[in-house]
C-alpha positions in Angstrom: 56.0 173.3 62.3 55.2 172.6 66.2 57.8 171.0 68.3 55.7 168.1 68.9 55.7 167.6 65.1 59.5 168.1 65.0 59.7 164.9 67.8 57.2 162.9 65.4 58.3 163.3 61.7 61.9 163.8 62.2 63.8 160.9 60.6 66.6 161.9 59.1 68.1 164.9 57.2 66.4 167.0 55.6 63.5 167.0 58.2 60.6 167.2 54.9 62.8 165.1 52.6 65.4 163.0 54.1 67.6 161.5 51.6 66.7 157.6 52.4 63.7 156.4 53.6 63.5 154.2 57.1 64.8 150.5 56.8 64.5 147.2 57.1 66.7 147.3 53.5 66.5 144.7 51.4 69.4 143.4 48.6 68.4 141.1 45.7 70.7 139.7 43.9 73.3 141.5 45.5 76.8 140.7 43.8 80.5 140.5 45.4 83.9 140.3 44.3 86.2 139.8 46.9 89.6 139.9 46.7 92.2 138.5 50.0 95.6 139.9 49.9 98.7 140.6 52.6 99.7 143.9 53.5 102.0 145.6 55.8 101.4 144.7 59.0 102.6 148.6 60.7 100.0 149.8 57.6 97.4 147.7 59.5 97.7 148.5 62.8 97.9 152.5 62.1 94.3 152.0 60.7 92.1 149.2 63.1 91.3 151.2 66.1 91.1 148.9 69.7 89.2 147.1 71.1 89.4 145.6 67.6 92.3 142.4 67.3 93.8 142.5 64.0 93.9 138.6 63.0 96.2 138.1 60.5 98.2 141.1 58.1 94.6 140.3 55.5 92.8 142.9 54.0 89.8 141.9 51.6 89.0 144.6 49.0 85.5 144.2 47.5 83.5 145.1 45.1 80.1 145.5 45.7 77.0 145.6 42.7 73.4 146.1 44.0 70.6 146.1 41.1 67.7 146.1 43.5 67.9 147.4 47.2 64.9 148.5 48.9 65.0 152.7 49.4 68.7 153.0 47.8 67.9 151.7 44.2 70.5 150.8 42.1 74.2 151.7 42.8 78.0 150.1 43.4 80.2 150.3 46.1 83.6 149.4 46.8 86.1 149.3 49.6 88.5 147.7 52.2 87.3 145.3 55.1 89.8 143.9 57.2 89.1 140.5 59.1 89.3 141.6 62.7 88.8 140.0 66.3 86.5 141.3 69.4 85.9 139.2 72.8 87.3 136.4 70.9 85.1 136.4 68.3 86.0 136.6 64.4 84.2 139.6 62.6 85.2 142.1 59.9 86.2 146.2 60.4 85.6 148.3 57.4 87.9 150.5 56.7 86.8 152.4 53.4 83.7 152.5 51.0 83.3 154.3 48.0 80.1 154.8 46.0 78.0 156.2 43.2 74.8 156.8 45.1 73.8 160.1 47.5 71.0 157.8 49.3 73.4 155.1 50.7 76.2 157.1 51.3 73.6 159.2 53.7 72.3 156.2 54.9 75.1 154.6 55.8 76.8 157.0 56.9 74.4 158.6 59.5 72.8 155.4 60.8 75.1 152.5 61.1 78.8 154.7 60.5 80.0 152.9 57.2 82.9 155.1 55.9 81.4 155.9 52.9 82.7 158.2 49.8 81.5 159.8 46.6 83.2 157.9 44.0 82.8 155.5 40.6 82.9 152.0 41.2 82.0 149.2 38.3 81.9 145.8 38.6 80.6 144.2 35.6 81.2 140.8 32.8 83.8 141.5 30.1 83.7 138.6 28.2 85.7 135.2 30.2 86.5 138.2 32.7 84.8 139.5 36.1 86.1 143.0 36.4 85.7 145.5 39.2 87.1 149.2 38.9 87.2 152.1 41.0 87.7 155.4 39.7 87.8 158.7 42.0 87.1 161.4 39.6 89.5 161.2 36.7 91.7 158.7 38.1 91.7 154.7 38.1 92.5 154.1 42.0 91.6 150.3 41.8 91.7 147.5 39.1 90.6 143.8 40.2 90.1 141.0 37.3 89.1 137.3 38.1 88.9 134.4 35.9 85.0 134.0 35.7 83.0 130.9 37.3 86.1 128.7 37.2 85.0 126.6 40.2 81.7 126.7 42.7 83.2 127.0 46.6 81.2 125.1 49.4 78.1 126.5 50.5 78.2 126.3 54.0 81.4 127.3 54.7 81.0 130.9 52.7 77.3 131.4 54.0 79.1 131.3 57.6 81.3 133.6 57.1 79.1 136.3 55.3 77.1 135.6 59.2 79.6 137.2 61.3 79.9 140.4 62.6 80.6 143.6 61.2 82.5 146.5 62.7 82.5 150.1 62.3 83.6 153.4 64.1 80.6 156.1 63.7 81.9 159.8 64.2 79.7 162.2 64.1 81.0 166.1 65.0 79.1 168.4 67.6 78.8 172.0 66.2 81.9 173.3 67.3 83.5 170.7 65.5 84.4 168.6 68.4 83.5 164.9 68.5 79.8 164.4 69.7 79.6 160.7 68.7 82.5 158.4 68.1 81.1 154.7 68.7 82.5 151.4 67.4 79.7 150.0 66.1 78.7 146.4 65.5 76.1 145.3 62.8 75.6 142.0 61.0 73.9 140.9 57.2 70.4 138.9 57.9 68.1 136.3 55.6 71.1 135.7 53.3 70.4 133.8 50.9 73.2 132.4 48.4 72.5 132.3 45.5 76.0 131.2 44.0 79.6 131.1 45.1 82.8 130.6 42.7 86.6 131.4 42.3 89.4 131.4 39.9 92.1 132.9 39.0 92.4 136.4 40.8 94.4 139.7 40.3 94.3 143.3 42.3 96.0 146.7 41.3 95.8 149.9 44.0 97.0 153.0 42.8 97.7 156.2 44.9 95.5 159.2 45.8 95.4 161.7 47.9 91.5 161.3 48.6 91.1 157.8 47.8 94.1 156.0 49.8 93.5 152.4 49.1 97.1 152.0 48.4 98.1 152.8 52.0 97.5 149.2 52.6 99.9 147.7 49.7 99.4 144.6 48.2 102.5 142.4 49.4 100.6 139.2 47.9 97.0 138.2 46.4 95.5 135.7 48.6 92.4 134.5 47.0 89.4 135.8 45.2 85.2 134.8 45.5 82.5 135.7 43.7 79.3 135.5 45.3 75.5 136.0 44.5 73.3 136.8 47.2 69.9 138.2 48.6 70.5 139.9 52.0 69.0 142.2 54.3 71.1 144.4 56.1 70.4 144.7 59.6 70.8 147.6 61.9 74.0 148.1 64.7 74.4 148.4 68.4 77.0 150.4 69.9 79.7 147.9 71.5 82.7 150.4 72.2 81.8 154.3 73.3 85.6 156.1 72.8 83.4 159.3 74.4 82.2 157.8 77.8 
C-alpha cells in the first residue's frame, strides 16, 4: 500500500478493518436508568480533574441499553457520570463505562475518550421491577432496582438536561509509553428525541473490585432515580482543556 493510500483510507485501527465504521451514530430507542446518589466529597475530588467544578458531592450511575445504534449494533453499557461545572456552565464528567461490545468500546475510546471497559452490564423488565446489573467477570459489582413506570416526569425539564455538555479526559500514550494526548474533551447528545420519562421508587448497591472500582465513590444516600426512553444521535467532541500544551 502507497503512502498516499495510507493518508486516504486510514480511519481507524486496523487500517483494512477498523473495528467501527465512521459516524454520525444514531440511537433508537435508546433506554436509561439513572440513579442520583451522595458520596464522599474527598472521593470526589480525588477523581474530577480541573478545569472541571465539582457542583454538588452527586454522582449519577446509569445504566445504559441500546437495541439499535448505527455501526455499534446492539450492546449495554454502564457507568459513573458526575454533574460537573466549566466557565460557569452545568455539564456532566464521566468517570467510568463498562460494556459488552468490542466496537463501541474502540469507538469511544479512540475518538471522543469515554472511559470505556470490557464488562457485562443488563438492564432489563423483571416483572413490576426495572433492573440494571453490572457484572465484571464472575463478580456482581453493581445492582440498581426501581419501581417501574410509577410516575411520568416533565418533559421539558428532562429533555434540557440530557442537552448539556458532556466532559471527558482522552489519554492516549506515545510509544514510549509517555502521554502523547491527554485532552479534556467536551461533546454533547444531538436530535433527542424523548420518547418517555418516569420514576419511582429507586435502590443502588456497589460492590468492591479491584478492576471495576465503582465503589470508590460510596453511596452515603440514594437521591433519585429516572427512566428514560429516547432516540439520540451522539455528536462528536472538541478539545476544550490540552493538560499537554
Amino acid at each position: 500500500m502507497k503512502i498516499e493510500d495510507v493518508r486516504r483510507q486510514a480511519f481507524a485501527m486496523p487500517l483494512t478493518s477498523p473495528a467501527f465504521p465512521p459516524g454520525p451514530y444514531r440511537f433508537v430507542d435508546r433506554e436509561f436508568l439513572v440513579i442520583t446518589y451522595r458520596t464522599d466529597p474527598d472521593a470526589l475530588r480525588a477523581v474530577v480533574p480541573e478545569p472541571l467544578e465539582i457542583v454538588e458531592p452527586l454522582v449519577k450511575y446509569e445504566f445504559i441499553r441500546m437495541p439499535d445504534s448505527t455501526g455499534f449494533g446492539d450492546y449495554t453499557e454502564s457507568g459513573q457520570v458526575i454533574p460537573v461545572r466549566l466557565n460557569g456552565r452545568s455539564g456532566s464528567y464521566v468517570h467510568s463505562m463498562y460494556l459488552n461490545d468490542e466496537a463501541p468500546i474502540a469507538g469511544g475510546r479512540e475518538l471522543w475518550g469515554f472511559p470505556k471497559k470490557l464488562a457485562s452490564p443488563a438492564l432489563r423488565v423483571q416483572t413490576d421491577t426495572l433492573l440494571g446489573t453490572l457484572d465484571y467477570g464472575e463478580v456482581r459489582v453493581a445492582t440498581a432496582t426501581m419501581g417501574y413506570k410509577h410516575r411520568s416526569l416533565d418533559h421539558d425539564k428532562v429533555l434540557a438536561s440530557l442537552l448539556e455538555p458532556g466532559y471527558l479526559l482522552k489519554i492516549i500514550p506515545h510509544v514510549d509509553g509517555s502521554p502523547r494526548v491527554c485532552e479534556l474533551v467536551e461533546y454533547y447528545l444531538e436530535d433527542v428525541v424523548l420518547k418517555g420519562a418516569w420514576s419511582g421508587p429507586v435502590a443502588l448497591q456497589l460492590a468492591e473490585h479491584a478492576l471495576a472500582p465503582v465503589a470508590s465513590l460510596p453511596v452515603l444516600e440514594v437521591v433519585s432515580g429516572v427512566h428514560l426512553l429516547t432516540d439520540l444521535t451522539l455528536g462528536l467532541g472538541r478539545v476544550v482543556h490540552d493538560y499537554l500544551a
